[in-house]
C-alpha positions, 0 to 999 in steps of 0.5 A: 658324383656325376653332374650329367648323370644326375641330369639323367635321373628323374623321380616318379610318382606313382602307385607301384602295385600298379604304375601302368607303365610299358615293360623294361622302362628302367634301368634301375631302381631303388626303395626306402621304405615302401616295401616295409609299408606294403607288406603290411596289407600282406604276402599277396601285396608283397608279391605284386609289388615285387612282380611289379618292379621285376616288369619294369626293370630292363634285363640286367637291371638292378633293384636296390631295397633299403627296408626293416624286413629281414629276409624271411620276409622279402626272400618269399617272392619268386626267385626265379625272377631274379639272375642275382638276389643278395642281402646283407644287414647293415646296422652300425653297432652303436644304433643297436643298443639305441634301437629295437630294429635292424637295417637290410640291404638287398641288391637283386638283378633282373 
């Protein structure tokens, strides 16, 4: 890895249906887990999670999500926020027969 990007990063903490934070703030970001959590409190939730990240990523920023929900889940928001929306299941074989789920990887580009 590259040491002076890593010096470059840092971690925040914050409500992401709300972050409170100006437009285009990012570059990049990257979810695991927090998605699979709040589409619980459901598709409205969802969506406004979703929207959210889309405000924060500059143009052209991506967004990596790592979650448990298959598309017919994660696809229901507008994907005309999107220049470029890709997914793909990444499960290892051999977990399968140990585990009752699957993995996602869905890349998506402001």
């Amino acid at each position: 890895y590259d040491d002076e990007f890593c010096r470059r990063c840092y971690y925040l903490r914050r409500d992401i249906l709300c972050t409170n934070m100006k437009d285009a703030s990012f570059d990049f970001c990257i979810d695991k887990g927090t998605f699979d959590a709040v589409v619980r409190g459901g598709k409205e939730k969802s969506k406004t999670y979703l929207d959210e990240v889309n405000r924060l990523l500059v143009p052209g920023g991506s967004f990596i999500q790592i979650s448990q929900e298959p598309p017919e889940i994660v696809c229901f928001a507008d994907s005309s926020l999107w220049k470029d929306y890709r997914y793909k299941m990444v499960n290892d074989p051999a977990e399968m027969e140990k585990h009752d789920f699957e993995y996602w990887i869905y890349h998506m580009v402001k």
